[in-house]
mmCIF file of the N, C-alpha and C atoms, coordinates in Angstrom:
data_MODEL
# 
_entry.id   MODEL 
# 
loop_
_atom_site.group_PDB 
_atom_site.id 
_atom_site.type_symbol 
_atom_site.label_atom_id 
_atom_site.label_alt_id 
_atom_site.label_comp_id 
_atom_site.label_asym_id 
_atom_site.label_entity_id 
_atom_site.label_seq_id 
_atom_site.pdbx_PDB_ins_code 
_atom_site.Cartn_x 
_atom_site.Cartn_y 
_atom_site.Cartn_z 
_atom_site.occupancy 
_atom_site.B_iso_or_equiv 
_atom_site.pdbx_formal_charge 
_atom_site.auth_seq_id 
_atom_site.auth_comp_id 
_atom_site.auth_asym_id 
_atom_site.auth_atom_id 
_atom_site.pdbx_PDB_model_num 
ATOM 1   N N  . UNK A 1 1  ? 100.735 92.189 108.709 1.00 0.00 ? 1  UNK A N  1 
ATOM 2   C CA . UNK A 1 1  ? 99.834  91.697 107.688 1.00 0.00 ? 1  UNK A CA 1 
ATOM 3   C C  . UNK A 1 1  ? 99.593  92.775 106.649 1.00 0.00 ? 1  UNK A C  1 
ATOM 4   N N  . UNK A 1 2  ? 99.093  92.368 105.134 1.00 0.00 ? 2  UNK A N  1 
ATOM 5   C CA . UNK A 1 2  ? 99.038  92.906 104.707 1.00 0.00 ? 2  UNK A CA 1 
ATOM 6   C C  . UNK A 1 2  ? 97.327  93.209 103.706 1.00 0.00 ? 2  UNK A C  1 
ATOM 7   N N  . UNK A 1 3  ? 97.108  94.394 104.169 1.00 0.00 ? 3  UNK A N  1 
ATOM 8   C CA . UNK A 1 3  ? 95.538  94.840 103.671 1.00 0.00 ? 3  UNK A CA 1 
ATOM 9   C C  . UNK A 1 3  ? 95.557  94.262 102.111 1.00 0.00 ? 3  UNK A C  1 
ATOM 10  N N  . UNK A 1 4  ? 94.576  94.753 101.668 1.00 0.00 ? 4  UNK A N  1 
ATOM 11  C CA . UNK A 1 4  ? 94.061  93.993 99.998  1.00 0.00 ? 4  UNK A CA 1 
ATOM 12  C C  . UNK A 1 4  ? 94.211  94.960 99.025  1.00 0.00 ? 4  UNK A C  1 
ATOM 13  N N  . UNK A 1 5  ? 94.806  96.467 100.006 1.00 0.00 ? 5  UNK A N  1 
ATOM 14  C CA . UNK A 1 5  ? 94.673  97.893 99.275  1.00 0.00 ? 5  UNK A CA 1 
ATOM 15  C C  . UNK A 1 5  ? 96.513  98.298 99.139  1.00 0.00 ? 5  UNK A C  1 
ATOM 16  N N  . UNK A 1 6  ? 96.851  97.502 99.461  1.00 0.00 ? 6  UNK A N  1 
ATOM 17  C CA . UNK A 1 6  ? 98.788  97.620 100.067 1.00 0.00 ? 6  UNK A CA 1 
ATOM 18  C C  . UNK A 1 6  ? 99.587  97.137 98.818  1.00 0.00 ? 6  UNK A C  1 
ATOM 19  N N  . UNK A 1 7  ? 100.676 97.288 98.534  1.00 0.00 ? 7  UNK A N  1 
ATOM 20  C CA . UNK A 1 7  ? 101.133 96.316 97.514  1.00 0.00 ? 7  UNK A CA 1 
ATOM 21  C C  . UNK A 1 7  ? 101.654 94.852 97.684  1.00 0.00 ? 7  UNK A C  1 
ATOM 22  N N  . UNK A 1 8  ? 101.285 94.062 97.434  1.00 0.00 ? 8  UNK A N  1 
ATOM 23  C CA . UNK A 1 8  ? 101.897 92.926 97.552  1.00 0.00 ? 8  UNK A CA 1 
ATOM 24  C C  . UNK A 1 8  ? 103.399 92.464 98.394  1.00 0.00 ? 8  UNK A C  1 
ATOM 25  N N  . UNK A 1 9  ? 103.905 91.377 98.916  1.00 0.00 ? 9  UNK A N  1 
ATOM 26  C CA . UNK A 1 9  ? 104.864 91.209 99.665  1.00 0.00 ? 9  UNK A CA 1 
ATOM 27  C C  . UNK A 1 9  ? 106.213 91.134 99.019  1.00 0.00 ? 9  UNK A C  1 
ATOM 28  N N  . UNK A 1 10 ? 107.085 92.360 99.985  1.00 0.00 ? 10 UNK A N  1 
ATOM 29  C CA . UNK A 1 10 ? 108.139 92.266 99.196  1.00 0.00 ? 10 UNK A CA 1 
ATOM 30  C C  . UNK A 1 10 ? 108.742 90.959 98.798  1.00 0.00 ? 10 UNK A C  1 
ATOM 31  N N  . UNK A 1 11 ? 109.531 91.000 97.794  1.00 0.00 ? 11 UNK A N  1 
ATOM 32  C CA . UNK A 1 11 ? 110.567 90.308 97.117  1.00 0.00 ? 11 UNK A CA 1 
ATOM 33  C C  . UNK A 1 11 ? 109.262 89.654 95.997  1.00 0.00 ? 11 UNK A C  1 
ATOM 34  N N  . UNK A 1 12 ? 108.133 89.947 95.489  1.00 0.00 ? 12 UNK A N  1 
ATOM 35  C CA . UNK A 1 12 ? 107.452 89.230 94.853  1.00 0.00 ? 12 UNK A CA 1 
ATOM 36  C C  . UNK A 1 12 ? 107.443 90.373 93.840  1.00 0.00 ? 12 UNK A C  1 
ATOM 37  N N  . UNK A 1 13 ? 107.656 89.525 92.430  1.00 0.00 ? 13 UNK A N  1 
ATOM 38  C CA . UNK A 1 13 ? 108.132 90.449 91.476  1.00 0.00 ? 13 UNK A CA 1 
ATOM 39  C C  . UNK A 1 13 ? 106.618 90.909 90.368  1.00 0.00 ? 13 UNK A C  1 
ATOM 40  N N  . UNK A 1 14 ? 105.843 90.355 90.352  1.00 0.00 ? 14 UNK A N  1 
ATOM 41  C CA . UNK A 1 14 ? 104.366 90.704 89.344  1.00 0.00 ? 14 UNK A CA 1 
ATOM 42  C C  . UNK A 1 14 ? 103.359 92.069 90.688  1.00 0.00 ? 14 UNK A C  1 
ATOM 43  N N  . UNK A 1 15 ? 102.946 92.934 90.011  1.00 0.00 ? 15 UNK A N  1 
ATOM 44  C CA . UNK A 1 15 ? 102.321 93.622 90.353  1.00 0.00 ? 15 UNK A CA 1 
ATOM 45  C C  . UNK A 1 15 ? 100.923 93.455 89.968  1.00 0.00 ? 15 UNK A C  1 
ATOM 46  N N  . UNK A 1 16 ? 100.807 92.714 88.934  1.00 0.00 ? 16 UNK A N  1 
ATOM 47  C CA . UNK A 1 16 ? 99.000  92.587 88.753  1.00 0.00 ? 16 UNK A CA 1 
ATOM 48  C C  . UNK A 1 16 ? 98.516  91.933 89.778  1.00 0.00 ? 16 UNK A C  1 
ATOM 49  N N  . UNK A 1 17 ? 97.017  92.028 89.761  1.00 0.00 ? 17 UNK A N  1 
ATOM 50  C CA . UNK A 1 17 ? 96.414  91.720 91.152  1.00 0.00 ? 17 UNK A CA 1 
ATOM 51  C C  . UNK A 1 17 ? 95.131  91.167 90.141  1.00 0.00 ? 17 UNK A C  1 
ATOM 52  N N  . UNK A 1 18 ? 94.766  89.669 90.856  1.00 0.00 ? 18 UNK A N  1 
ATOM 53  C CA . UNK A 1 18 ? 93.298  89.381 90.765  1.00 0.00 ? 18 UNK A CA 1 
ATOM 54  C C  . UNK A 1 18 ? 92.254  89.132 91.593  1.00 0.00 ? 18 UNK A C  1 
ATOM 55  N N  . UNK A 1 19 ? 91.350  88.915 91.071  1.00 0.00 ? 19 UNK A N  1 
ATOM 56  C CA . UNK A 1 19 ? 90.385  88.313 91.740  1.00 0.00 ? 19 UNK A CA 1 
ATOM 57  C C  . UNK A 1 19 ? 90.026  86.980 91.796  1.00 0.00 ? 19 UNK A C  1 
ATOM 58  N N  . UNK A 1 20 ? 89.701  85.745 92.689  1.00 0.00 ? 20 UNK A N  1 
ATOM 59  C CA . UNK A 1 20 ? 90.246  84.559 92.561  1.00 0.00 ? 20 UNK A CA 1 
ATOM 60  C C  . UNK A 1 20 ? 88.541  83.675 93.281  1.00 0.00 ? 20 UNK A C  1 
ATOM 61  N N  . UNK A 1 21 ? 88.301  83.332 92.182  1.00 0.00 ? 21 UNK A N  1 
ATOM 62  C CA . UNK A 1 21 ? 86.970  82.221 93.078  1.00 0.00 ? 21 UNK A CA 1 
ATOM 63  C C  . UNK A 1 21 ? 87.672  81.346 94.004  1.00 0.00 ? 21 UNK A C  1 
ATOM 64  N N  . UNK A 1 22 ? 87.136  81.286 95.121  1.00 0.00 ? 22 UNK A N  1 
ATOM 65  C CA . UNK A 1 22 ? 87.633  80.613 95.850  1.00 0.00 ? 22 UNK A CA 1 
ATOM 66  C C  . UNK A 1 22 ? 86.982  79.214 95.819  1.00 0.00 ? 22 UNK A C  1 
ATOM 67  N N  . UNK A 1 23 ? 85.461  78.753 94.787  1.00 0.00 ? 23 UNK A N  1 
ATOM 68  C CA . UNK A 1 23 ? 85.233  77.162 94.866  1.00 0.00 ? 23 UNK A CA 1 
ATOM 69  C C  . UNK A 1 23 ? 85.857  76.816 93.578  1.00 0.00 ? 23 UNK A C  1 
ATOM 70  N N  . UNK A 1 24 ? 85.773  77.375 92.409  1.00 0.00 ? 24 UNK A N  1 
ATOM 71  C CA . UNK A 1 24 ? 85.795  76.666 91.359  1.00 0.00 ? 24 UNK A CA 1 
ATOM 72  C C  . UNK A 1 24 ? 87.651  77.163 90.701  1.00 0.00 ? 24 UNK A C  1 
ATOM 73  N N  . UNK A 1 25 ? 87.964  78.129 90.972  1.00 0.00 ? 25 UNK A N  1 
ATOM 74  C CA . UNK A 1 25 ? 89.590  78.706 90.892  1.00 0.00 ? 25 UNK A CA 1 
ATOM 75  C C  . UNK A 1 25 ? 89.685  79.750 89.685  1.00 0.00 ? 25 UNK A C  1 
ATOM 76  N N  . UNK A 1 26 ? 88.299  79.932 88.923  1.00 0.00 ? 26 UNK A N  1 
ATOM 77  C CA . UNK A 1 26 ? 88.563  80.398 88.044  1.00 0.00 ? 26 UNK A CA 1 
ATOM 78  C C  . UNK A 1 26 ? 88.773  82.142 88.480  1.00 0.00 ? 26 UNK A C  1 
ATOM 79  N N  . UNK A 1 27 ? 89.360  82.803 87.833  1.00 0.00 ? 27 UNK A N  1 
ATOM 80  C CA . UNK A 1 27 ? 90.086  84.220 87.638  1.00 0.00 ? 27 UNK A CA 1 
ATOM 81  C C  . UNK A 1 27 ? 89.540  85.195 86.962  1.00 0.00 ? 27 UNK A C  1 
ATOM 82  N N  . UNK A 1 28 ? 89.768  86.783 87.601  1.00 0.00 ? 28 UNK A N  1 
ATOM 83  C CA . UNK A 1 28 ? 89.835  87.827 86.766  1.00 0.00 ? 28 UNK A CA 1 
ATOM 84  C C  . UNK A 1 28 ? 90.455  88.968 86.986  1.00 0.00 ? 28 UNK A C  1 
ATOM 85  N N  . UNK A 1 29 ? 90.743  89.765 86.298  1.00 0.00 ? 29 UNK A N  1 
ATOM 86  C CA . UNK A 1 29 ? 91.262  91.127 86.486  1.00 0.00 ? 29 UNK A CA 1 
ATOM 87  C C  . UNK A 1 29 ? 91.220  91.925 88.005  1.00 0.00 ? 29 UNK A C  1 
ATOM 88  N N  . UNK A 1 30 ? 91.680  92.305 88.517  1.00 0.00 ? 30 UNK A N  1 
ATOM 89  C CA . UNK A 1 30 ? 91.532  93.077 89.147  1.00 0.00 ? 30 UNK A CA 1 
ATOM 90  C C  . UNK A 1 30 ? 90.698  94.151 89.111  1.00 0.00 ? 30 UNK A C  1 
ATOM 91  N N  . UNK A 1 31 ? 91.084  94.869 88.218  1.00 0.00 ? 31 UNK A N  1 
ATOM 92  C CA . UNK A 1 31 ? 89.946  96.212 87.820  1.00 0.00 ? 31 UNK A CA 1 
ATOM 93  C C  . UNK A 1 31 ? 89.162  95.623 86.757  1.00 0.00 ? 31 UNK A C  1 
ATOM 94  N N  . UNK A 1 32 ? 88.635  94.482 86.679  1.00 0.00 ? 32 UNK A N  1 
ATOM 95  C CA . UNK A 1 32 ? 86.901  94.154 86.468  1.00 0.00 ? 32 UNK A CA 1 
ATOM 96  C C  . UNK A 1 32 ? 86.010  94.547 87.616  1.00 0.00 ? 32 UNK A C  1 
ATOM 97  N N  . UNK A 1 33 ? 85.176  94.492 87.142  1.00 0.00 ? 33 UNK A N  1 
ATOM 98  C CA . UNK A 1 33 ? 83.619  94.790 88.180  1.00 0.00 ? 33 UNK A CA 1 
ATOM 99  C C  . UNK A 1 33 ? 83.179  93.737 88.894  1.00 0.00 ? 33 UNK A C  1 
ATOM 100 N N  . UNK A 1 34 ? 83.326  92.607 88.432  1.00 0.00 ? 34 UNK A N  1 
ATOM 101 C CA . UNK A 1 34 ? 82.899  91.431 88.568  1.00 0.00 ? 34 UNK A CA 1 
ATOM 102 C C  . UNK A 1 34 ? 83.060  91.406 89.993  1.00 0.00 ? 34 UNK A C  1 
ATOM 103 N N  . UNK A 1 35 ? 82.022  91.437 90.575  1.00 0.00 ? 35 UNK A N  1 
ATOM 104 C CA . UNK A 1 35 ? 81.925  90.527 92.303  1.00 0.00 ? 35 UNK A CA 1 
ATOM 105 C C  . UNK A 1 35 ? 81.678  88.904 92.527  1.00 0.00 ? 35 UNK A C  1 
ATOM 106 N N  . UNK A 1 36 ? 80.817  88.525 91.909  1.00 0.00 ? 36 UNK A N  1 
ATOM 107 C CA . UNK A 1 36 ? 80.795  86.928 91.695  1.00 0.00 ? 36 UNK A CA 1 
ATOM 108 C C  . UNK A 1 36 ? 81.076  86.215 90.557  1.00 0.00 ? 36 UNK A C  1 
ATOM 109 N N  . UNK A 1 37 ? 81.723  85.092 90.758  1.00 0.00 ? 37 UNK A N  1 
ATOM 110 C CA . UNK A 1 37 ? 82.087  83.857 89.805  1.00 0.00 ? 37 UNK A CA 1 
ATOM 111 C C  . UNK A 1 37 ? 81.445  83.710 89.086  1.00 0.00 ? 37 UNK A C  1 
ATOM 112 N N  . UNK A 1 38 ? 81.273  83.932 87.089  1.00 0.00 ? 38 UNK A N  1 
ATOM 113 C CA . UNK A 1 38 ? 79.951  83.577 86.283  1.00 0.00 ? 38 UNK A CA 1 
ATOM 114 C C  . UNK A 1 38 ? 80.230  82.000 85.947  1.00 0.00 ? 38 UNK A C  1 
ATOM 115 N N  . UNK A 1 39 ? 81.297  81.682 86.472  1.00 0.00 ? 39 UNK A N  1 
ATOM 116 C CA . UNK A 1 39 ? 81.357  79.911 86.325  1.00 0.00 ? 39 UNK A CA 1 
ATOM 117 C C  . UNK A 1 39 ? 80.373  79.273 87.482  1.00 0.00 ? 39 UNK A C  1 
ATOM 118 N N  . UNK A 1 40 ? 80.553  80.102 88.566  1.00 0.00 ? 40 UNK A N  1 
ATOM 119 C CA . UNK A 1 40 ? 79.732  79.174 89.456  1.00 0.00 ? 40 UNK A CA 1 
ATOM 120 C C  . UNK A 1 40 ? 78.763  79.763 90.659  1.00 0.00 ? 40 UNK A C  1 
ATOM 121 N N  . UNK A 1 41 ? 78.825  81.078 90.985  1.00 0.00 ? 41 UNK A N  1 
ATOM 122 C CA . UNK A 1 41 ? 78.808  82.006 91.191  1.00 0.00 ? 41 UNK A CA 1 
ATOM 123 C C  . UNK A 1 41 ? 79.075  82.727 93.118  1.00 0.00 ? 41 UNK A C  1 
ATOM 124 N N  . UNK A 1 42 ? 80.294  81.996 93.270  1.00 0.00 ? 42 UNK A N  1 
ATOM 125 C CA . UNK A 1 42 ? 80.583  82.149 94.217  1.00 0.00 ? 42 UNK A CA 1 
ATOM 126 C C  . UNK A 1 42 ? 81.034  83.417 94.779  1.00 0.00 ? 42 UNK A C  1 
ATOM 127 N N  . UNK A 1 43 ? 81.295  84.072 95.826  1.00 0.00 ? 43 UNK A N  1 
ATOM 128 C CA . UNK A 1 43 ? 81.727  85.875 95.702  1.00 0.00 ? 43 UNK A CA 1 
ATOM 129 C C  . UNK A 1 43 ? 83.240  85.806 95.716  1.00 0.00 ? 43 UNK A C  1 
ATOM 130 N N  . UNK A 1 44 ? 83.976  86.347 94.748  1.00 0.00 ? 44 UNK A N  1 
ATOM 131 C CA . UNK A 1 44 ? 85.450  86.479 94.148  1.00 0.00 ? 44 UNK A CA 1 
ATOM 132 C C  . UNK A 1 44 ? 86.073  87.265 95.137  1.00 0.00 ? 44 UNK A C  1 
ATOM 133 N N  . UNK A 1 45 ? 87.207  86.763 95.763  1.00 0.00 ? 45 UNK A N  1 
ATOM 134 C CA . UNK A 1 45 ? 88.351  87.134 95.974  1.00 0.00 ? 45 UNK A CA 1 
ATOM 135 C C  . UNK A 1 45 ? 89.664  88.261 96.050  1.00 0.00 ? 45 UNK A C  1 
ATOM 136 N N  . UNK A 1 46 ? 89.811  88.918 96.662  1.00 0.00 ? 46 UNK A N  1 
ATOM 137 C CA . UNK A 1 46 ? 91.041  89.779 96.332  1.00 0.00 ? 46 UNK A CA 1 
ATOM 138 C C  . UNK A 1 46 ? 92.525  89.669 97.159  1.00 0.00 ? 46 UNK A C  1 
ATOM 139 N N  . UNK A 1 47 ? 92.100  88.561 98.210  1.00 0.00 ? 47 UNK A N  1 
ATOM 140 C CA . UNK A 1 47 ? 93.408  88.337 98.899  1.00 0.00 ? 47 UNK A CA 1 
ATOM 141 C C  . UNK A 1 47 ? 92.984  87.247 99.680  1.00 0.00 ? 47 UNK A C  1 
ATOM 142 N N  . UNK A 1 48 ? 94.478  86.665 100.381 1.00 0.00 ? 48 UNK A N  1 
ATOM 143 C CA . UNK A 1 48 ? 94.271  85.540 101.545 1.00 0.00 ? 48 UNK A CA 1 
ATOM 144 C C  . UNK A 1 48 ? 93.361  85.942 102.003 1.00 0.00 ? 48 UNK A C  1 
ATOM 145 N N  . UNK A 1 49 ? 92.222  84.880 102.655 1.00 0.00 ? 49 UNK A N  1 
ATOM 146 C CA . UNK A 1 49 ? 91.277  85.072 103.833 1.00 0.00 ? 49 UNK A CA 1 
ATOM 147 C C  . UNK A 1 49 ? 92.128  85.025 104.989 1.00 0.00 ? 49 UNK A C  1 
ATOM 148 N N  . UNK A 1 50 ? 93.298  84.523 105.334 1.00 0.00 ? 50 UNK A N  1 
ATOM 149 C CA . UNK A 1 50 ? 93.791  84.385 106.543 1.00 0.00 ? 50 UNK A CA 1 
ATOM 150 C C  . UNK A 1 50 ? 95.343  85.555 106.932 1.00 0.00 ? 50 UNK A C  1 
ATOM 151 N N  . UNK A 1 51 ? 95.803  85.896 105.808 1.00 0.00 ? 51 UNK A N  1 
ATOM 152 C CA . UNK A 1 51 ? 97.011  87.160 106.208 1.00 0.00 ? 51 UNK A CA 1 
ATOM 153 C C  . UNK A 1 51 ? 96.583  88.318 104.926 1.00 0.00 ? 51 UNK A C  1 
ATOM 154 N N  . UNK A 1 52 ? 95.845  88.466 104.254 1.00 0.00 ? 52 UNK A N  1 
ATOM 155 C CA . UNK A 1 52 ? 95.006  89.955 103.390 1.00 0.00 ? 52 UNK A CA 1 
ATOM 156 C C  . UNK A 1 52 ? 95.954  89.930 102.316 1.00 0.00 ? 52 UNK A C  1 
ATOM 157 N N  . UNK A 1 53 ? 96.850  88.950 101.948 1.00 0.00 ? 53 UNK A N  1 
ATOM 158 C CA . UNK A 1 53 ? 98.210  89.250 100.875 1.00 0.00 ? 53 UNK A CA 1 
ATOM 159 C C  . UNK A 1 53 ? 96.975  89.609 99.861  1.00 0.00 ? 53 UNK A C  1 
ATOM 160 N N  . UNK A 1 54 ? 97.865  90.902 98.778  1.00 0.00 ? 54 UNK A N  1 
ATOM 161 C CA . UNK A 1 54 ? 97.060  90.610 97.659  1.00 0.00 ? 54 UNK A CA 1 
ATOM 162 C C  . UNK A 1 54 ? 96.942  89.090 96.701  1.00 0.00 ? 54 UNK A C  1 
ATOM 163 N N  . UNK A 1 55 ? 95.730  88.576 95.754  1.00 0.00 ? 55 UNK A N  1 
ATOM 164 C CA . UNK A 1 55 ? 96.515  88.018 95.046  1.00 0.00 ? 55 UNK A CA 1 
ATOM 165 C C  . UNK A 1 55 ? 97.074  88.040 93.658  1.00 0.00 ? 55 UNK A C  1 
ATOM 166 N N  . UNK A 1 56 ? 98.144  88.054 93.725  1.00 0.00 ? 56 UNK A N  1 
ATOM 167 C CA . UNK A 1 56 ? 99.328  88.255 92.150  1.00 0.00 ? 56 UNK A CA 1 
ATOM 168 C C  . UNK A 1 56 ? 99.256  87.510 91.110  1.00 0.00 ? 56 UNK A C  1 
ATOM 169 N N  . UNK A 1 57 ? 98.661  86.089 91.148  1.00 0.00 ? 57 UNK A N  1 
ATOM 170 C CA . UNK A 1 57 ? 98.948  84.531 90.696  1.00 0.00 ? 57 UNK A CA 1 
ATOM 171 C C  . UNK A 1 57 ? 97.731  84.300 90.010  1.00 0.00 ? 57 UNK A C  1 
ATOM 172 N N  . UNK A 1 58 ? 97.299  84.580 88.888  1.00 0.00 ? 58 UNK A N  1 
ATOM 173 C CA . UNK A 1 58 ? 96.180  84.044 88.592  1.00 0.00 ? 58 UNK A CA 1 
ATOM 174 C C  . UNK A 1 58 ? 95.649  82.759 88.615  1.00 0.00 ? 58 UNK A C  1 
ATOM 175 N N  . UNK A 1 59 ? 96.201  81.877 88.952  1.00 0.00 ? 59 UNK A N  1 
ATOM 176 C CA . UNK A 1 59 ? 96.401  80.330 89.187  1.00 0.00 ? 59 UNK A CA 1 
ATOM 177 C C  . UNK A 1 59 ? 96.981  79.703 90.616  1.00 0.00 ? 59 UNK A C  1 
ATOM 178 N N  . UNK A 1 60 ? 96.845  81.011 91.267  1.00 0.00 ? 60 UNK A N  1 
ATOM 179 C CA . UNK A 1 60 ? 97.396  79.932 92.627  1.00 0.00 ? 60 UNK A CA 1 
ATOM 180 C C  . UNK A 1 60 ? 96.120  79.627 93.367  1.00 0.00 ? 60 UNK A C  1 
ATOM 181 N N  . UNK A 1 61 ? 96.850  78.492 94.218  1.00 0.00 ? 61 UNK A N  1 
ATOM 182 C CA . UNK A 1 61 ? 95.931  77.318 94.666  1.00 0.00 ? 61 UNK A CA 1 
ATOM 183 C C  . UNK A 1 61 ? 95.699  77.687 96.284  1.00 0.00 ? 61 UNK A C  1 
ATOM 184 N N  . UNK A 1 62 ? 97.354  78.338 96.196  1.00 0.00 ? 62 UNK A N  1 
ATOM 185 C CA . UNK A 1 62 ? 97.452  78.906 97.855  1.00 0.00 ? 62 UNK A CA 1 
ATOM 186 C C  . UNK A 1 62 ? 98.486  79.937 98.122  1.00 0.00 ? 62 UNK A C  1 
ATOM 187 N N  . UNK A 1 63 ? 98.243  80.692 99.178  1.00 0.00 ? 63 UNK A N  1 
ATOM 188 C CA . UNK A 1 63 ? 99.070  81.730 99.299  1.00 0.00 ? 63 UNK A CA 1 
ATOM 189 C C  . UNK A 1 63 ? 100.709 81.843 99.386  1.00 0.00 ? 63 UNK A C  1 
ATOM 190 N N  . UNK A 1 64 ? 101.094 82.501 98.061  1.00 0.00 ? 64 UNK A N  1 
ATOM 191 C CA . UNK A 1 64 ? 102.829 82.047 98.572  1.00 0.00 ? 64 UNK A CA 1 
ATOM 192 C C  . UNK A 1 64 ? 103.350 82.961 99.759  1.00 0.00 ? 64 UNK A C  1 
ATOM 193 N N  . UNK A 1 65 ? 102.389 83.531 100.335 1.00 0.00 ? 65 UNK A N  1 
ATOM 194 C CA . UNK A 1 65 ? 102.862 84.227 101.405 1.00 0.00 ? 65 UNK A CA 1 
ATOM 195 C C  . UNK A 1 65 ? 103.109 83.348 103.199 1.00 0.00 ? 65 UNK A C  1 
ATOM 196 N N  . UNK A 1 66 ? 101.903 82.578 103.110 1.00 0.00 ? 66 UNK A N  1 
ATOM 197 C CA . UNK A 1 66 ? 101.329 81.922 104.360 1.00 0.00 ? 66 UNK A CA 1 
ATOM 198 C C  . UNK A 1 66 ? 101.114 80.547 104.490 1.00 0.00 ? 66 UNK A C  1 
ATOM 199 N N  . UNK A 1 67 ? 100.665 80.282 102.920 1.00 0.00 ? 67 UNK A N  1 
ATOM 200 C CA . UNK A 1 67 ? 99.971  78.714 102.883 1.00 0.00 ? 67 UNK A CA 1 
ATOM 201 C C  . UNK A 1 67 ? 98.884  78.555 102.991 1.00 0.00 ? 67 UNK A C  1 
ATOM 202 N N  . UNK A 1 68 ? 97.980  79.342 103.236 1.00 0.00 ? 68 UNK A N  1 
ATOM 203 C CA . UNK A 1 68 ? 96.774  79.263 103.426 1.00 0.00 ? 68 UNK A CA 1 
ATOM 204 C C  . UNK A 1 68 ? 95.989  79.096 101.776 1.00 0.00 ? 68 UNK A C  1 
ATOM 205 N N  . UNK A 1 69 ? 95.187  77.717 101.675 1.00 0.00 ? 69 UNK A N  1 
ATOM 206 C CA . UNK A 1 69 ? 94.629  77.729 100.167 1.00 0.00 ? 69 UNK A CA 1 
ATOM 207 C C  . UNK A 1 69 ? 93.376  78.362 100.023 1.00 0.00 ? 69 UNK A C  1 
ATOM 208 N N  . UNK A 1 70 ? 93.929  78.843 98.872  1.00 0.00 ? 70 UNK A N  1 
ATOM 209 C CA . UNK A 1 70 ? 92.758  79.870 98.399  1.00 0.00 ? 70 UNK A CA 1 
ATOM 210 C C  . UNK A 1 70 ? 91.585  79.369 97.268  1.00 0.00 ? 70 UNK A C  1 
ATOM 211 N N  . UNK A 1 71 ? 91.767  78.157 97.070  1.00 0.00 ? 71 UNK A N  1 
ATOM 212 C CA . UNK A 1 71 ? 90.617  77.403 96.451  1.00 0.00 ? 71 UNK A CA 1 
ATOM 213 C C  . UNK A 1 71 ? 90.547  76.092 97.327  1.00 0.00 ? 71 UNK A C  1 
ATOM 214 N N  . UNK A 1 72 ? 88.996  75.587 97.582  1.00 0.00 ? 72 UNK A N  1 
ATOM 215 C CA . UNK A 1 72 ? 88.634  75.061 98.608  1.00 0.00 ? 72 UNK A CA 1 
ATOM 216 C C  . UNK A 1 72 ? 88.888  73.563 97.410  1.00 0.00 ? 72 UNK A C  1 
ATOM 217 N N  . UNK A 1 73 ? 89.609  72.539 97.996  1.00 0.00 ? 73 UNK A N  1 
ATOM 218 C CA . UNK A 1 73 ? 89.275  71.137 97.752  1.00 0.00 ? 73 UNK A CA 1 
ATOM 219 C C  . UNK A 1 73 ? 88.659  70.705 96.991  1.00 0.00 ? 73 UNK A C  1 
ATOM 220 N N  . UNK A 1 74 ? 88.071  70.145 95.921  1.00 0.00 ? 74 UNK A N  1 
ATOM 221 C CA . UNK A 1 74 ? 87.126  69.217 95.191  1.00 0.00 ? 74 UNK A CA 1 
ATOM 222 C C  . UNK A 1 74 ? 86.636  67.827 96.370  1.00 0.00 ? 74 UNK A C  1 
ATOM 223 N N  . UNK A 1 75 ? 85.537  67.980 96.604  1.00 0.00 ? 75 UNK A N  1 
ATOM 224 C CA . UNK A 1 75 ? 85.177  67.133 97.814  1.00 0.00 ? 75 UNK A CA 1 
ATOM 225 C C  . UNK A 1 75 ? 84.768  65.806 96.835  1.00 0.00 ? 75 UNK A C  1 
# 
């Protein structure tokens, strides 16, 4: 597995890293400050909850490492 401090999984070619709300999906920088979501204010993200991948994707839904989704459903 891979920590949140590691580089990303080989063969994956982007090195930026964000931070990822996990209710609402919205995104930011990596090296922002930002700890919670100002859309909604949920606490932001830096990798899978279930294998620590960083995340690379400012828009992913789920981990291309595992599958595990990283924004929860619209109920």
């Amino acid at each position: 597995m891979f920590g949140s401090q590691q580089e990303p999984h080989p063969g994956f070619v982007s090195k930026e890293r964000y931070k990822l709300c996990p209710s609402c999906g919205n995104f930011v920088g990596y090296q922002e400050n930002d700890i919670f979501c100002m859309l909604c204010g949920e606490r932001l993200a830096d990798a899978c909850p279930r294998c620590q991948e960083p995340i690379i994707y400012p828009i992913a839904k789920f981990c291309p490492a595992c599958g595990e989704a990283l924004v929860k459903p619209k109920s």
